[in-house]
C-alpha positions as CSV (number, residue, x, y, z in Angstrom):
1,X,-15.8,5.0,23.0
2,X,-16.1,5.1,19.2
3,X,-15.9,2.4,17.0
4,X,-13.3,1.4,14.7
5,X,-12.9,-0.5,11.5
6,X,-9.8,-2.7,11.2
7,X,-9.1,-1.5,8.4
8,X,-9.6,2.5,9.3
9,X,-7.1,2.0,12.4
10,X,-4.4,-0.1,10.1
11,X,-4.3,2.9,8.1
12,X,-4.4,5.5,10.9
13,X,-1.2,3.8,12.2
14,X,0.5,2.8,9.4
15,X,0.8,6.4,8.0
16,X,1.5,8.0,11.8
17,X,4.4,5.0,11.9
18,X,6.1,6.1,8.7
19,X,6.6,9.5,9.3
20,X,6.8,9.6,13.7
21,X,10.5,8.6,13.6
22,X,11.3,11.6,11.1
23,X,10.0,14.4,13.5
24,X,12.2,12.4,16.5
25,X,15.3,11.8,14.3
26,X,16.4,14.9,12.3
27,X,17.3,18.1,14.0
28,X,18.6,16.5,17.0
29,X,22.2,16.9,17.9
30,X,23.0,13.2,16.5
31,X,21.7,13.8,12.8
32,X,24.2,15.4,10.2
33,X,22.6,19.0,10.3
34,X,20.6,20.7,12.9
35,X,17.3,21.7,11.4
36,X,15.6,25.0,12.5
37,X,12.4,24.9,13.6
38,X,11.0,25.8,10.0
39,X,13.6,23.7,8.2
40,X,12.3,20.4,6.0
41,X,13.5,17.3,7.0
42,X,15.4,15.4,4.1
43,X,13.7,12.1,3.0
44,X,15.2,9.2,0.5
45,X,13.0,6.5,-0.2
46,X,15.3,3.1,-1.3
47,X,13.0,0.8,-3.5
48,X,10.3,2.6,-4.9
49,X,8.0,-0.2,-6.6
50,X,4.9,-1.2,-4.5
51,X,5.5,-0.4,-0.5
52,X,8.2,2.3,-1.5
53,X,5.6,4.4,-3.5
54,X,3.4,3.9,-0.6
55,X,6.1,6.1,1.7
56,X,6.5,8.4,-1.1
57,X,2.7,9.3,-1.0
58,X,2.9,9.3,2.6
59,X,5.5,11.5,3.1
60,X,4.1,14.0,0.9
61,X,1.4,14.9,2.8
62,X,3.5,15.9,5.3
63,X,4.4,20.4,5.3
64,X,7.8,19.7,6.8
65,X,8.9,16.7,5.0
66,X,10.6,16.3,1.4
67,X,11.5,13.4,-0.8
68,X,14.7,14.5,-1.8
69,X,16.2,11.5,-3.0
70,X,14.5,7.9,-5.3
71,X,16.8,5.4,-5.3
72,X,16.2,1.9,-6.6
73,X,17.9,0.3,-9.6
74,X,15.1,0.2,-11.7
75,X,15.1,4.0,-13.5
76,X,12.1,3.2,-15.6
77,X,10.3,4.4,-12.2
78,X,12.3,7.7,-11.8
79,X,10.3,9.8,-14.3
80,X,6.8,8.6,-12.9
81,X,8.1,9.0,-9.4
82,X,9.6,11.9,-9.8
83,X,6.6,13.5,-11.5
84,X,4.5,13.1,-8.3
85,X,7.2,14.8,-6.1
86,X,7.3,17.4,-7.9
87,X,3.3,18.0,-8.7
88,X,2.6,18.2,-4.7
89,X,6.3,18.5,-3.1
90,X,7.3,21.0,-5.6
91,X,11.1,19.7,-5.3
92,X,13.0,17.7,-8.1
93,X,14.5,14.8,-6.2
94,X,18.0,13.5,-6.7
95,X,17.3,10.2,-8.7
96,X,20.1,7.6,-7.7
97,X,20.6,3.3,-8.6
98,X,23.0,2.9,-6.3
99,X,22.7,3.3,-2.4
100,X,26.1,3.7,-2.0
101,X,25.8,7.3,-4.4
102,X,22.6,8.6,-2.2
103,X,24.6,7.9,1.1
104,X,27.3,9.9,0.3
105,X,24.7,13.0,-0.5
106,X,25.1,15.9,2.5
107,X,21.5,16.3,2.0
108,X,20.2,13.3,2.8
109,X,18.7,13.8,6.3
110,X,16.6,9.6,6.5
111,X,16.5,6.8,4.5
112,X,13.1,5.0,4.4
113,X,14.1,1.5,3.3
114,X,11.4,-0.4,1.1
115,X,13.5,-2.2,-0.6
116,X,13.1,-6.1,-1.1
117,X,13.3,-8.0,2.5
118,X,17.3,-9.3,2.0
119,X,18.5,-5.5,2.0
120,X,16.8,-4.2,4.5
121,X,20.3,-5.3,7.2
122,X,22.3,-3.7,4.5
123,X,21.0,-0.5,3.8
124,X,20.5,-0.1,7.9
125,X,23.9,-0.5,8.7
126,X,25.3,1.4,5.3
127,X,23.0,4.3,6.1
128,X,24.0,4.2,9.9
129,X,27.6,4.1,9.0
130,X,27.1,7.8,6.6
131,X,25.3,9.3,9.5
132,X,21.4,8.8,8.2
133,X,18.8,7.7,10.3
134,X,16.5,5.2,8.9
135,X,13.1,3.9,8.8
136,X,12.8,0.3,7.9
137,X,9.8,-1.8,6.6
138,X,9.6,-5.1,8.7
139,X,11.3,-7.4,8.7
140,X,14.7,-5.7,10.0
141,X,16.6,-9.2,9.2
142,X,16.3,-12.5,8.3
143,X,18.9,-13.6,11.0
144,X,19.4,-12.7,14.5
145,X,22.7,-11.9,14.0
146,X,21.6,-9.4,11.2
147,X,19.4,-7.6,13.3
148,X,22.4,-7.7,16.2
149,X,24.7,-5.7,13.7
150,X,21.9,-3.4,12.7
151,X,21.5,-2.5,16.7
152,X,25.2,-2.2,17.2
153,X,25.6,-0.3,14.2
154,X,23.0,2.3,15.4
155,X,24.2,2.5,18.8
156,X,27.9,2.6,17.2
157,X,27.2,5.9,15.0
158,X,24.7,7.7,17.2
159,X,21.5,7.2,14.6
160,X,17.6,6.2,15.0
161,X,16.6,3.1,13.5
C-alpha cells in the first residue's frame, strides 16, 4: 500500500468532489438538455472570490466541462475571471450580479455555489426551481429546516444536489 500525505489526498479528493456530480448530473433525462456524448457540460460558478476561483480553476482542467457563466455581485472580478476562462477554456463566459439573471439562461446546465455560507439554501432551492443541478460548498444550511427545503426542493423538480 502506498503512502499518502494529508495534504496530497485532501487535494486528490477535493478536485474529484467538485467536478464528479457534473459527469452524473447533466445529460441525464432530468437536466434541461440532453447532452451527446461529445457535448460540454454548462458550468456557472456563483461567488467567485476565494473558494469560487478555486472551482473555476478546477473546472477548467476538465475537456468536457465549460464555465459559461461568473456571477457574483462584485464585477471588479469579471474581467480577471473572465480572462482565465478564456486563456485555457477558450469560451467568453456570460458575466451576471444577479442569480436570478443566470438562472433564467437556457444554457446554464450546473450551478457550483461558492458563495458566502447564508446563500448557499437560497441559491439551491432557486437553481432547483429553473431546472439546474447544483454543487454546493459545505455547509448546505445553517438550519435544519433549510437543508429540509433544499431536499424537498430537489426531490420536488427532479435535480442533483
Amino acid at each position: 500500500m502506498k503512502n499518502i500525505t494529508r495534504r496530497a489526498f485532501l487535494k486528490q479528493t477535493a478536485a474529484a468532489s467538485a467536478v464528479f456530480p457534473l459527469f452524473t448530473i447533466a445529460g441525464t433525462k432530468a437536466s434541461g438538455r440532453v447532452l451527446g456524448a461529445n457535448d460540454a457540460i454548462h458550468v456557472g460558478v456563483a461567488g467567485i472570490h476565494g473558494q469560487g476561483n478555486a472551482h473555476i480553476d478546477q473546472y477548467l482542467e476538465f475537456k468536457n466541462v465549460r464555465v459559461t457563466h461568473l456571477i457574483d455581485p462584485d464585477r471588479s472580478l469579471f474581467e480577471s475571471r473572465g480572462k482565465k476562462i478564456r486563456d485555457k477554456g477558450g469560451n467568453n463566459p456570460k458575466c451576471f450580479q444577479d442569480i436570478r439573471a443566470a438562472l433564467d439562461d437556457k444554457d446554464l446546465d450546473v450551478v457550483s455555489v461558492a458563495a458566502p455560507n447564508h446563500w448557499h439554501s437560497l441559491i439551491t432551492i432557486w437553481a432547483c426551481q429553473a431546472g439546474k443541478d447544483v454543487y454546493v460548498e459545505k455547509p448546505l444550511s445553517h438550519e435544519l429546516t433549510e437543508g429540509r427545503r433544499c431536499i424537498e426542493a430537489a426531490r420536488k423538480y427532479g435535480r442533483m444536489v
